[in-house]
LUMGU-189995 format. One record per residue (C-alpha): residue in three letters; y, z, x. Coordinates in Angstrom, 1 decimal, decimal comma, padded with zeros to 4 digits. Example, Ala and Ser with C-alpha at 12.3 -4.5 7.8 and 13.67 -1.06 7.14 Angstrom:
<rs>
{code = ALA; py = -004,5; pz = 007,8; px = 012,3}
{code = SER; py = -001,1; pz = 007,1; px = 013,7}
</rs>
This chain:
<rs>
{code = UNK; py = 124,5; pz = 091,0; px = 113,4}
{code = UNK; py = 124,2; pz = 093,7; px = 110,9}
{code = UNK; py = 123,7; pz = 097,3; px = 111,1}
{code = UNK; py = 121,5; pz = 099,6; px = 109,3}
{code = UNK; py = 121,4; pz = 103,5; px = 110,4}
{code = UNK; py = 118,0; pz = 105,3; px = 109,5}
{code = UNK; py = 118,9; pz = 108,9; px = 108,1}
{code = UNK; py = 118,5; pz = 111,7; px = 111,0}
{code = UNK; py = 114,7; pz = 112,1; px = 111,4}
{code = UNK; py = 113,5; pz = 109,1; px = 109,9}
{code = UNK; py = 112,9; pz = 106,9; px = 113,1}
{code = UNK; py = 109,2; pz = 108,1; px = 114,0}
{code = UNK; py = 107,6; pz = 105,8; px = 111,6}
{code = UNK; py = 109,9; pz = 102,5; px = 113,0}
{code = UNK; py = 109,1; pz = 103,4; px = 116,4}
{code = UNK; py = 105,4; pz = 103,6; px = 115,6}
{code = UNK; py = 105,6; pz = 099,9; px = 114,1}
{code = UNK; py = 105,9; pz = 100,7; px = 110,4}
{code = UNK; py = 107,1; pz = 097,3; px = 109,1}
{code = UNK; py = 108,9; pz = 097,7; px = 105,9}
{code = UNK; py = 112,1; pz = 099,5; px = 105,4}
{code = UNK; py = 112,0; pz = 102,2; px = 102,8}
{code = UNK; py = 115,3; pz = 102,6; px = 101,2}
{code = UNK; py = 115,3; pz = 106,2; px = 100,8}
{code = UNK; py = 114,8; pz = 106,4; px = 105,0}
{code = UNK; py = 118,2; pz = 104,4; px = 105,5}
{code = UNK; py = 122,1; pz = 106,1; px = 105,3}
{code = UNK; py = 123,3; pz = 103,3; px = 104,2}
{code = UNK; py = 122,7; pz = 099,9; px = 102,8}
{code = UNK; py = 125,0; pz = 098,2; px = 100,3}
{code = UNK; py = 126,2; pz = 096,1; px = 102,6}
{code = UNK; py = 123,0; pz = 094,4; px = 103,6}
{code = UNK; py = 122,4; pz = 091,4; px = 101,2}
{code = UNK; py = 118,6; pz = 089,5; px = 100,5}
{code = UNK; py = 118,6; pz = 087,2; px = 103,3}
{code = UNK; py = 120,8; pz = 089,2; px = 106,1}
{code = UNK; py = 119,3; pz = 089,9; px = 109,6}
{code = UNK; py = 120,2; pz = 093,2; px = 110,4}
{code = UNK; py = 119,4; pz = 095,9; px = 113,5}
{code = UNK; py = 117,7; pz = 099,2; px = 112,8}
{code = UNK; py = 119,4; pz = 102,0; px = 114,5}
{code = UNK; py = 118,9; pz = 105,4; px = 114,6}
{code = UNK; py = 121,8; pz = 108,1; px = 114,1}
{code = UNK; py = 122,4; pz = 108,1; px = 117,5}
{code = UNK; py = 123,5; pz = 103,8; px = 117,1}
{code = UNK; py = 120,1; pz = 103,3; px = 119,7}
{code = UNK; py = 118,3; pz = 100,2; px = 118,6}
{code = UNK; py = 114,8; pz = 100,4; px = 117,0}
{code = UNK; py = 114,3; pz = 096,8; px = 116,0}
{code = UNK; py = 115,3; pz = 093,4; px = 114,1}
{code = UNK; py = 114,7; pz = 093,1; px = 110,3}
{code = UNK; py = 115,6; pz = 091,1; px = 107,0}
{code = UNK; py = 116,6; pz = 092,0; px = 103,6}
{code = UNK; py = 114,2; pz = 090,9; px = 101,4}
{code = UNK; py = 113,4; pz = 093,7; px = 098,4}
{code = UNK; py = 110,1; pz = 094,3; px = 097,5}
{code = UNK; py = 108,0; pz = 096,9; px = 096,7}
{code = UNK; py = 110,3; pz = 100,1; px = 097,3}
{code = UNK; py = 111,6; pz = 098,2; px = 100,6}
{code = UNK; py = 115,0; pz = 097,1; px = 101,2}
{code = UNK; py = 113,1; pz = 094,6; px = 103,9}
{code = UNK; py = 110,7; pz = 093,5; px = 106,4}
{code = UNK; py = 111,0; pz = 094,1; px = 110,6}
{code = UNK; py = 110,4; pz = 090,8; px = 112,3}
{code = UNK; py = 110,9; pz = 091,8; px = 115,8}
{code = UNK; py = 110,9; pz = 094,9; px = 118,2}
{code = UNK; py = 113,3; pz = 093,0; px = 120,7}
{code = UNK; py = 117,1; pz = 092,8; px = 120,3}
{code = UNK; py = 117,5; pz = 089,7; px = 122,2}
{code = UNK; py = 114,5; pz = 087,6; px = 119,8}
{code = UNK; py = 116,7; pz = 085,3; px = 118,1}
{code = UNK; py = 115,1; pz = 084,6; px = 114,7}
{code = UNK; py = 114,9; pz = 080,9; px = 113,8}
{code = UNK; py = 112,4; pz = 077,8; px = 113,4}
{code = UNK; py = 111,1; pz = 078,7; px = 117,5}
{code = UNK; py = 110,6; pz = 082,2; px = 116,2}
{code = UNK; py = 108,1; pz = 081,0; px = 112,6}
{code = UNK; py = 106,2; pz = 078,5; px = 115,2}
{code = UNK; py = 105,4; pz = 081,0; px = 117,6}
{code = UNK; py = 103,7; pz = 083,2; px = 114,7}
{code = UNK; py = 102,4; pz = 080,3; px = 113,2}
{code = UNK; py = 100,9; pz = 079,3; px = 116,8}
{code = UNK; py = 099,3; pz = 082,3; px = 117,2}
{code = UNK; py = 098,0; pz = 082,9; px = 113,0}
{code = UNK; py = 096,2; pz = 079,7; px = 113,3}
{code = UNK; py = 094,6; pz = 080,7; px = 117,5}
{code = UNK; py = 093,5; pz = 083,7; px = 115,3}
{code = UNK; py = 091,7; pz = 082,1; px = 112,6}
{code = UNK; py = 089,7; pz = 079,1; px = 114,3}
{code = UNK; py = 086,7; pz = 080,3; px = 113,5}
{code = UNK; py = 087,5; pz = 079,5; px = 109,9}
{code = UNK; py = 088,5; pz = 075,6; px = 111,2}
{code = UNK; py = 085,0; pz = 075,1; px = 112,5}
{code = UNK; py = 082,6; pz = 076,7; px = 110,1}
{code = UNK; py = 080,6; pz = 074,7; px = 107,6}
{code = UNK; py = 080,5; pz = 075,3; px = 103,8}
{code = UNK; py = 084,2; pz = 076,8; px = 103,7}
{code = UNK; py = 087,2; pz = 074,7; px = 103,5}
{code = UNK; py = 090,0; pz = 077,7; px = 101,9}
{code = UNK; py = 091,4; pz = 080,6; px = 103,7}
{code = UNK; py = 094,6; pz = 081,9; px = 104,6}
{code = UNK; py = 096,3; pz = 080,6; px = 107,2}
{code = UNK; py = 099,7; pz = 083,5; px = 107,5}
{code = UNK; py = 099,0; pz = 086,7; px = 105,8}
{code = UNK; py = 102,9; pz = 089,1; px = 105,5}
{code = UNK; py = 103,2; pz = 091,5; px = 107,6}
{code = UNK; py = 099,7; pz = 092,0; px = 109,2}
{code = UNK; py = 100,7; pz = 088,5; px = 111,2}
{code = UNK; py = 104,4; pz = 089,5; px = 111,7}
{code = UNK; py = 106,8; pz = 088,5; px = 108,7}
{code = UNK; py = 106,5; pz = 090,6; px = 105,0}
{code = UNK; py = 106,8; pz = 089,1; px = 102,2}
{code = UNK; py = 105,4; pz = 085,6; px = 103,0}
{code = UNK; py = 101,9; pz = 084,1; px = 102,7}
{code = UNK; py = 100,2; pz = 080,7; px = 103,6}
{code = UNK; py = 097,3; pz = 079,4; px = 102,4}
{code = UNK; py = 095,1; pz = 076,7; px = 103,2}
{code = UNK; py = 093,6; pz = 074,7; px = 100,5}
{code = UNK; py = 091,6; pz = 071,9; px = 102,3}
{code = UNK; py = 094,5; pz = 070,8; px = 103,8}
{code = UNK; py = 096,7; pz = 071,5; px = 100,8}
{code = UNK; py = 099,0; pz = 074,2; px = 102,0}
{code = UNK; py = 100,3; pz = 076,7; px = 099,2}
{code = UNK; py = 103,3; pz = 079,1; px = 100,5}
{code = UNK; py = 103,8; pz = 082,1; px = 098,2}
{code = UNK; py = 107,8; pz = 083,8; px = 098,7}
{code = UNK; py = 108,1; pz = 087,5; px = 097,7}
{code = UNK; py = 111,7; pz = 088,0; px = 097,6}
{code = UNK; py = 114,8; pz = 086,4; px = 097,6}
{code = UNK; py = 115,2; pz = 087,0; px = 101,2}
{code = UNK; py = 112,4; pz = 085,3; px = 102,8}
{code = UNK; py = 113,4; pz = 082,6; px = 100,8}
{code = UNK; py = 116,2; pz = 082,1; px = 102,7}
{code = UNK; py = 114,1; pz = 081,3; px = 105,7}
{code = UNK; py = 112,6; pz = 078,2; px = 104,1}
{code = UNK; py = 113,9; pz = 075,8; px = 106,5}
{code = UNK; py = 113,0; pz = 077,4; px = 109,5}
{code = UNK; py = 109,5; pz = 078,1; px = 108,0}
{code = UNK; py = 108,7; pz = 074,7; px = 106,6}
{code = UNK; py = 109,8; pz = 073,2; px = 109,4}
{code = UNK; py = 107,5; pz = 075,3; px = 112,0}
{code = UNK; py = 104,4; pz = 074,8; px = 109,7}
{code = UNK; py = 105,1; pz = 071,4; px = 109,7}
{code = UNK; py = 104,7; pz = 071,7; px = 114,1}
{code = UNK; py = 102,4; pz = 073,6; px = 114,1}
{code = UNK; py = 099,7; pz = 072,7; px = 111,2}
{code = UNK; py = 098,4; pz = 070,1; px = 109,8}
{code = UNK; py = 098,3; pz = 069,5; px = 105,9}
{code = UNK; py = 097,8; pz = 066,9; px = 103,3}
{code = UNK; py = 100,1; pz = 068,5; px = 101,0}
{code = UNK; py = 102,3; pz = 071,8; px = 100,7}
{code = UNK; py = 103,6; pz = 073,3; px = 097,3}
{code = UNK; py = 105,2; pz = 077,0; px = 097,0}
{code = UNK; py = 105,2; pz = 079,6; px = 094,5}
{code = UNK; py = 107,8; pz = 082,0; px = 093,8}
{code = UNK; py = 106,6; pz = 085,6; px = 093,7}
{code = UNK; py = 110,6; pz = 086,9; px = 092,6}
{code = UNK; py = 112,3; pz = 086,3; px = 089,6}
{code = UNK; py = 115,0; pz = 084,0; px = 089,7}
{code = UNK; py = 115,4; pz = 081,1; px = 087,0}
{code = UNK; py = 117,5; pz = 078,8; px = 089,5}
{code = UNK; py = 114,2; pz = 078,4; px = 091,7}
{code = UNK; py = 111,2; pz = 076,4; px = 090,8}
{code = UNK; py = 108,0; pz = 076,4; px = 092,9}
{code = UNK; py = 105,9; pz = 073,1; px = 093,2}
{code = UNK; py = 105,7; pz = 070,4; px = 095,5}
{code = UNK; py = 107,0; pz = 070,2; px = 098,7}
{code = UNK; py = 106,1; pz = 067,9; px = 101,5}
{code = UNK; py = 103,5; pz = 065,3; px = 102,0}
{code = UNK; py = 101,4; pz = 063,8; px = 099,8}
{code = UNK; py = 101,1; pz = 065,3; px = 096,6}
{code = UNK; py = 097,1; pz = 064,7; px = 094,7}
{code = UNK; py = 096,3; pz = 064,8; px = 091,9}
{code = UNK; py = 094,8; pz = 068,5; px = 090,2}
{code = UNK; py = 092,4; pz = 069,7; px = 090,0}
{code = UNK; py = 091,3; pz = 069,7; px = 093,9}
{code = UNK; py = 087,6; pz = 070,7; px = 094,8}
{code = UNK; py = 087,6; pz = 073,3; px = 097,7}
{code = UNK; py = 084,2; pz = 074,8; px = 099,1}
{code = UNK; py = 083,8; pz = 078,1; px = 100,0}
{code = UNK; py = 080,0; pz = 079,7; px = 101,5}
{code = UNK; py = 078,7; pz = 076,3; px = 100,3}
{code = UNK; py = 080,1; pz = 076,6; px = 096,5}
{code = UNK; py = 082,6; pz = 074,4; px = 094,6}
{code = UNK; py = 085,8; pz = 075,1; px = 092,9}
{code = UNK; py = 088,7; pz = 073,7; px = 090,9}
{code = UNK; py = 092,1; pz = 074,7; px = 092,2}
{code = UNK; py = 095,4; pz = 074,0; px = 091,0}
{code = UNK; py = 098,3; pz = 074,6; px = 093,2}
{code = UNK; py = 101,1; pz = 073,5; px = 090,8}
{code = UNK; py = 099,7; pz = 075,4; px = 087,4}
{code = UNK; py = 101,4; pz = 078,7; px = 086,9}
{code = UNK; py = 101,1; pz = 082,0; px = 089,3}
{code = UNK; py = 097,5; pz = 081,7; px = 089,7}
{code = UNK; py = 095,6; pz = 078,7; px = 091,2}
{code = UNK; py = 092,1; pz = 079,0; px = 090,1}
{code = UNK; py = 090,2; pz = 081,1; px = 092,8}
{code = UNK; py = 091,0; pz = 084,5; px = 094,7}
{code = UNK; py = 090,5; pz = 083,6; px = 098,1}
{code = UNK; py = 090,6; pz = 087,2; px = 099,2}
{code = UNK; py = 087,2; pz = 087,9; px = 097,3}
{code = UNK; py = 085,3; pz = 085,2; px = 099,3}
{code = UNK; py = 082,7; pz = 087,7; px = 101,3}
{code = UNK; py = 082,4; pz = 090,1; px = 098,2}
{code = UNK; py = 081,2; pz = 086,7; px = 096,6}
{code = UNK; py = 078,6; pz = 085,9; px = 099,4}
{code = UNK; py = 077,7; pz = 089,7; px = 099,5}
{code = UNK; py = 077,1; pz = 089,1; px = 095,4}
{code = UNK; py = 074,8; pz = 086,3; px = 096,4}
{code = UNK; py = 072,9; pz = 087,2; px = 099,2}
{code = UNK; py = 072,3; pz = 091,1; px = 097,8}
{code = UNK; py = 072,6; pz = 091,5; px = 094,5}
{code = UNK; py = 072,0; pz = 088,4; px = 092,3}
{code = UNK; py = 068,3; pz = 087,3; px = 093,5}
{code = UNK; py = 066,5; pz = 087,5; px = 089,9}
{code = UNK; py = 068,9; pz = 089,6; px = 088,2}
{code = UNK; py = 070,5; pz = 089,4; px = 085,2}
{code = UNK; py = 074,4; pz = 089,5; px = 085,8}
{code = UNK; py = 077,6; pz = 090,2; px = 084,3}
{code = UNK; py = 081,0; pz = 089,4; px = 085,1}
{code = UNK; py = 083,1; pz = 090,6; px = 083,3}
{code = UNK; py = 087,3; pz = 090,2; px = 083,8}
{code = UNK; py = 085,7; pz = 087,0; px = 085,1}
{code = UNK; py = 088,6; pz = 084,7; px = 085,0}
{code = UNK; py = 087,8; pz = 080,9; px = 085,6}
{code = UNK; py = 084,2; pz = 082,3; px = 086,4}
{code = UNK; py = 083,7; pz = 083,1; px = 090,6}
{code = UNK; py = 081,5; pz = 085,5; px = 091,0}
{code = UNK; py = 079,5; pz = 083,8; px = 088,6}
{code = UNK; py = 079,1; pz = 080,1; px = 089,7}
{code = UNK; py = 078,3; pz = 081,8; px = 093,0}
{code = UNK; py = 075,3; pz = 084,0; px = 091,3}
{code = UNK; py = 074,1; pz = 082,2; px = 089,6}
{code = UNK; py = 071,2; pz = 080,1; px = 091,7}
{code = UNK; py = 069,8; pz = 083,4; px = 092,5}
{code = UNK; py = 070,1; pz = 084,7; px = 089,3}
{code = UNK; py = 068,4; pz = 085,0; px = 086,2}
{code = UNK; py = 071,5; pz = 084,2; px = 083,9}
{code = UNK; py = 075,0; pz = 084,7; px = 084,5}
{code = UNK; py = 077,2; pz = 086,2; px = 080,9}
{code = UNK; py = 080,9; pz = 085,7; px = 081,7}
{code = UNK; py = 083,9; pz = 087,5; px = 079,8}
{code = UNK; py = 087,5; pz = 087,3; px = 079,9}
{code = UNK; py = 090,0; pz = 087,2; px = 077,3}
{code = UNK; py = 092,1; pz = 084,5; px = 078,0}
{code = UNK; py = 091,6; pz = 081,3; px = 076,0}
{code = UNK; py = 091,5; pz = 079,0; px = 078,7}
{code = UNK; py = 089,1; pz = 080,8; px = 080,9}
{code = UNK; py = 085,9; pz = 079,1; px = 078,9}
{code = UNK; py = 086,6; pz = 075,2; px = 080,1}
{code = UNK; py = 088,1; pz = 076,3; px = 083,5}
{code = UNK; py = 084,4; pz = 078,5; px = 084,3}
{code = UNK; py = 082,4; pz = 075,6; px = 082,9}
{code = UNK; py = 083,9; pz = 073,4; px = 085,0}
{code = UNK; py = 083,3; pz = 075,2; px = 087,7}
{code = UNK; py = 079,6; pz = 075,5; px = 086,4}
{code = UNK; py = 079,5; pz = 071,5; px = 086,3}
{code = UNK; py = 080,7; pz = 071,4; px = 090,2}
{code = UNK; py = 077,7; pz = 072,8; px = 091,2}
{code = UNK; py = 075,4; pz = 071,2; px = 089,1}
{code = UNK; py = 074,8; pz = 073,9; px = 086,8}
{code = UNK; py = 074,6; pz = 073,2; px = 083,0}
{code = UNK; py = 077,1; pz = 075,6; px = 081,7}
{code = UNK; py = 075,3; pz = 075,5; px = 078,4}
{code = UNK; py = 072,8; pz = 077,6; px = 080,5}
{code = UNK; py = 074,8; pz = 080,1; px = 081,0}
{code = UNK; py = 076,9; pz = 082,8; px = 078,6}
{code = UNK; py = 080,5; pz = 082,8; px = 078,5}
{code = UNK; py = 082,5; pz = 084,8; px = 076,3}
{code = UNK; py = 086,5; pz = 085,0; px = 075,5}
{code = UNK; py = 086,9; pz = 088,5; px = 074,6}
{code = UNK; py = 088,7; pz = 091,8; px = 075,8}
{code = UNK; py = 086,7; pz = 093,7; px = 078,2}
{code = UNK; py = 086,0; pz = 097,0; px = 076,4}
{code = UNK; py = 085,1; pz = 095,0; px = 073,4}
{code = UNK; py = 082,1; pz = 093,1; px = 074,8}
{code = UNK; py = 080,9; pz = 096,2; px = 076,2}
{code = UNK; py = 080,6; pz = 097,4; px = 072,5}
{code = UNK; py = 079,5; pz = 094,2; px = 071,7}
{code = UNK; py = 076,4; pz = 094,1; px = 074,5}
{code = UNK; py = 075,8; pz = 097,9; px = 073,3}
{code = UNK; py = 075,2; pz = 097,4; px = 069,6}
{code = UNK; py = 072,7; pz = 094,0; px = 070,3}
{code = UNK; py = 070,6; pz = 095,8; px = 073,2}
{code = UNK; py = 072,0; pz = 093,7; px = 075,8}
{code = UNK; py = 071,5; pz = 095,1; px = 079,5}
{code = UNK; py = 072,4; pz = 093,7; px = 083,2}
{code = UNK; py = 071,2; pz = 094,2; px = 086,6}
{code = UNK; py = 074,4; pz = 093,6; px = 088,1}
{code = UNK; py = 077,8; pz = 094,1; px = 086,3}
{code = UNK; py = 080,8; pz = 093,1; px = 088,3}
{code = UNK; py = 084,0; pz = 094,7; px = 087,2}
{code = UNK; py = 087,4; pz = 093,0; px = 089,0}
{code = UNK; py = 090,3; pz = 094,0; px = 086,7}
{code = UNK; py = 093,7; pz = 093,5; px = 087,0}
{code = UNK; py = 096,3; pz = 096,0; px = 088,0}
{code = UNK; py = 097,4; pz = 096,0; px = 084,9}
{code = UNK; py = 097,5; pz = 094,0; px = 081,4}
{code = UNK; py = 098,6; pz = 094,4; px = 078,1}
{code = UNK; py = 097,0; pz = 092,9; px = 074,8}
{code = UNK; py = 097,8; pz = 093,2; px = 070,6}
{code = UNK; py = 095,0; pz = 096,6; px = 070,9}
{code = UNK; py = 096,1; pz = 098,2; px = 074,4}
{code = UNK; py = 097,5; pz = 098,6; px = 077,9}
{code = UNK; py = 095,4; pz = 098,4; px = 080,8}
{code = UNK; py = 096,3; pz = 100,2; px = 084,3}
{code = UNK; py = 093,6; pz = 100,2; px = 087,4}
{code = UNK; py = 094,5; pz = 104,1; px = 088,6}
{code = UNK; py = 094,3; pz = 105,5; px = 084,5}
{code = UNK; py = 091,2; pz = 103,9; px = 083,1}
{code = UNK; py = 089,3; pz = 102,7; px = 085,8}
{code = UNK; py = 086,9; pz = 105,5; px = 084,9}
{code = UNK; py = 086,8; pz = 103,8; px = 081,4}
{code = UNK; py = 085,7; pz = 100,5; px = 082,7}
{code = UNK; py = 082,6; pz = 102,3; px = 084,8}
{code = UNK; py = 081,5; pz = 104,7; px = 081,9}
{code = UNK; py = 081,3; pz = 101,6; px = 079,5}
{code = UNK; py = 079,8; pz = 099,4; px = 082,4}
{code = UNK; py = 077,0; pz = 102,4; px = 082,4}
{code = UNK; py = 076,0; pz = 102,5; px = 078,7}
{code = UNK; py = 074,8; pz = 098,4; px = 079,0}
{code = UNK; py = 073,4; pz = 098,8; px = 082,8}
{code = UNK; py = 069,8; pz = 098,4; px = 083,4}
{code = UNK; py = 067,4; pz = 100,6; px = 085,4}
{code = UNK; py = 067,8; pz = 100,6; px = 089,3}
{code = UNK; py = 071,2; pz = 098,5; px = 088,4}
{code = UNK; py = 073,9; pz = 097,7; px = 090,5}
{code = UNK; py = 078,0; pz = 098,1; px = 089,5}
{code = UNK; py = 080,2; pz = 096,2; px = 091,8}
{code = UNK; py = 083,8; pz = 097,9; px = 091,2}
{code = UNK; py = 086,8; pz = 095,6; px = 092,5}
{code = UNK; py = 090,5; pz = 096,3; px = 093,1}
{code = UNK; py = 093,7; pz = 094,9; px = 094,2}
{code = UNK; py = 096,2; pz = 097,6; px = 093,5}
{code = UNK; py = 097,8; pz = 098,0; px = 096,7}
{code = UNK; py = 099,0; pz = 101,5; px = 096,3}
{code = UNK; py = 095,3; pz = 103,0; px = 094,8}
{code = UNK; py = 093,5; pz = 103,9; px = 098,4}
{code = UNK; py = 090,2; pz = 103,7; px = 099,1}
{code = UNK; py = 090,1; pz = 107,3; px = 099,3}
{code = UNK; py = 091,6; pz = 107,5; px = 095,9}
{code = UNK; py = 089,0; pz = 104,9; px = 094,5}
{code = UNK; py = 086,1; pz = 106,4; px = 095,5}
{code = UNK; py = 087,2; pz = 109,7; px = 093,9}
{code = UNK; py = 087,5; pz = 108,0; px = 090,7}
{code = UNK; py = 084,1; pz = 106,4; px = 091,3}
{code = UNK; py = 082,1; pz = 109,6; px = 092,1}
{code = UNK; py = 084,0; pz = 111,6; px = 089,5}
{code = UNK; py = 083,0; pz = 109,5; px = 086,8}
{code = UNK; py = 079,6; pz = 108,9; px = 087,9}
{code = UNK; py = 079,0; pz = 112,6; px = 088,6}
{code = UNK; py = 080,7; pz = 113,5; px = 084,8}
{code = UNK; py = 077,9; pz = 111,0; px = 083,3}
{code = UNK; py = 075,2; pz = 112,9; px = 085,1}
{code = UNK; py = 073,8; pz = 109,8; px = 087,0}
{code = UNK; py = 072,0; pz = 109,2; px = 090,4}
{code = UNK; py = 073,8; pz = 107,0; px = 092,3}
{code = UNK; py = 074,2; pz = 105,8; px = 096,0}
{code = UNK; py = 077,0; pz = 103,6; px = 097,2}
{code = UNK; py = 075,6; pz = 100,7; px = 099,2}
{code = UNK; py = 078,5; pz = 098,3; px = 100,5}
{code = UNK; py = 082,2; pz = 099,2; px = 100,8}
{code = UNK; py = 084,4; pz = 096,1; px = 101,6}
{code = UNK; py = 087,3; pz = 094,8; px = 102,5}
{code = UNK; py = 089,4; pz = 092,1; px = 103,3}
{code = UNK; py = 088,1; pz = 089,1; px = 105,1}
{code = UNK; py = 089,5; pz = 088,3; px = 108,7}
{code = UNK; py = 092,0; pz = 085,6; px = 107,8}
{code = UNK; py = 093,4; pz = 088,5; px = 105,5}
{code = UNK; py = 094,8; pz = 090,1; px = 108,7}
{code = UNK; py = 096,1; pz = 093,3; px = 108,0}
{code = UNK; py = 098,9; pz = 095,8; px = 109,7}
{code = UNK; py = 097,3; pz = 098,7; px = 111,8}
{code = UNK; py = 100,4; pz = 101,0; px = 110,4}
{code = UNK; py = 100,8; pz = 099,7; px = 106,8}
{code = UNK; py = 098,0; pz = 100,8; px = 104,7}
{code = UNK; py = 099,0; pz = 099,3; px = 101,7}
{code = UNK; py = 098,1; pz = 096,0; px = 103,7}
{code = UNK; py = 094,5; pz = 096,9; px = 103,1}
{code = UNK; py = 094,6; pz = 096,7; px = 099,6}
{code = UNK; py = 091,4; pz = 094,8; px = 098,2}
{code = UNK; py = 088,4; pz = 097,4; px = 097,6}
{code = UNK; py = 084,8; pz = 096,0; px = 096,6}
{code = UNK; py = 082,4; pz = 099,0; px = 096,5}
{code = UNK; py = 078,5; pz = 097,9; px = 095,6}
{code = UNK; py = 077,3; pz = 101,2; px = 093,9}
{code = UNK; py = 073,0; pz = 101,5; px = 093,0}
{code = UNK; py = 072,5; pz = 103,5; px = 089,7}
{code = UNK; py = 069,4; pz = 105,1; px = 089,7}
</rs>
């Protein structure tokens, strides 16, 4: 097997379970390729543990094992996979939800790889090049150890010889219906990067329900094929949903229509974010409830868009259209903006604007989103429920 020495000084972090390799903390490198097993030693040549090359983030790879003798193969995915799916039977035995995740990275012991469970329609997500190389020996553990209707996979690297799509079992046709806290929803496994629903959201969307929706007016803006909205919108009021993409319109209608609600009844917009908010502001339009869940970042003909530079944008636009005694609910995904770093943005702009606020929920991932104790970046949704005075 392969060797790779950690620069004098750097082994602290690896021997306190840190799971993916930082470039900068290794003395050399070139000779690992996406895909190789290698050991990581320390200068003195003592063995720290077992990892593979699989480039992502600022990582060279992932560490997979803390034991020298572990061989890695199919034996080594099922015994992960056995215990993943001991972890999350609570999820197999409620009612109302049908679609969770099943194998989350590194906080159930291999970076860069992701399983999902869409009713029995399995969806495997590769981040690099290197886990890819694993394939065999990790379709044929899931296939011991779970049972599916269907698997497809998505391709989160870039590399034109590889397709995602279908893989094993019977393929349906799309879109399926999945449930989630009682509510429908269209997915599509095989239909770009995205598949219709963000699984990760699925108890800030019961929160939304249950706390902040009952008689309110709401908006939803960044709103995508419509989420937080379908699952508002018994309790509330109305619903207004805005997102500039095209196709957003028909897939939140649908949506609508799966839970028997007229989506004539409710507003829907295609526009840019920051333009509806003028829009609301010039016809006297105000919300109990706006729900702001950007992207990281996105570009369109007028500007750029980055969470960490004009997040504060989003809120102090957000505040000119909310109502009295209103609620913001402030969403992110960006691994590398911390909760610490998010609630400073939060307070700062709220305190510039000169407003009375308290924050009311602060929340996370959900449980089948298992996280690594000693990566933070693991963590990385935020939902924060703020009351505006």
């Amino acid at each position: 097997m392969k060797i790779a020495t950690l620069n004098k000084g750097k082994e602290t972090k690896y021997l306190n379970e840190y799971p993916l390799i930082d470039e900068e903390d290794l003395y050399s490198h070139d000779h690992l390729k996406e895909g190789d097993l290698f050991n990581l030693v320390n200068d003195s040549e003592q063995y720290i543990a077992t990892a593979y090359v699989g480039k992502q983030h600022k990582g060279v790879g992932w560490v997979l094992s803390y034991d020298k003798d572990e061989v890695i193969n199919t034996q080594f995915f099922e015994k992960l996979f056995e215990k993943a799916k001991e972890e999350r039977q609570y999820f197999y035995n409620i009612d109302g939800t049908n679609a969770f995740r099943v194998f989350n990275g590194e906080g159930d012991g291999v970076g860069g790889l992701t399983i999902d469970n869409y009713d029995g329609h399995f969806l495997i997500q590769w981040y690099s090049k290197g886990i890819y190389k694993f394939r065999y020996n990790v379709l044929s553990a899931l296939k011991q150890v779970f049972n599916y209707t269907s698997v497809f996979e998505k391709m989160r690297f870039k590399d034109a010889e590889i397709k995602g799509g279908f893989v094993d079992g019977e393929a349906p046709e799309f879109p399926i219906v999945i449930e989630e806290n009682f509510t429908f929803y269209n997915v599509d496994l095989n239909d770009g990067p995205m598949t219709g629903i963000f699984l990760d959201q699925k108890e800030v969307r019961k929160k939304l329900k249950e706390r902040y929706a009952e008689n309110k007016e709401i908006l939803n803006v960044f709103s995508y094929t419509g989420a937080f909205s379908v699952v508002a919108a018994e309790p509330a009021t109305m619903t207004t949903s805005v997102d500039l993409a095209n196709r957003s319109r028909a897939l939140t209608e649908e949506n609508f229509g799966l839970n028997g609600i007229d989506p004539k009844s409710q507003y829907i917009y295609v526009m840019d974010t920051f333009d509806y908010f003028n829009y609301a502001r010039r016809h006297d339009l105000f919300y109990d409830t706006i729900v702001i869940d950007p992207p990281s970042f996105a570009r369109n003909k007028k500007k750029t868009f980055t969470v960490q530079k004009d997040y504060d944008k989003l809120i102090k636009g957000a505040l000119e259209i909310l109502g009295p005694n209103g609620t913001l609910l402030l969403c992110t995904n960006n691994s590398s903006f911390s909760l610490k770093a998010f609630k400073n943005v939060i307070n700062n702009t709220l305190q510039e604007a000169n407003v009375e606020y308290e924050i009311q929920d602060v929340m996370g991932l959900p449980k089948d989103f298992k996280t690594h104790a000693h990566y933070k970046p693991s963590k990385y949704l935020k939902a924060i429920f703020v009351n505006i005075q």
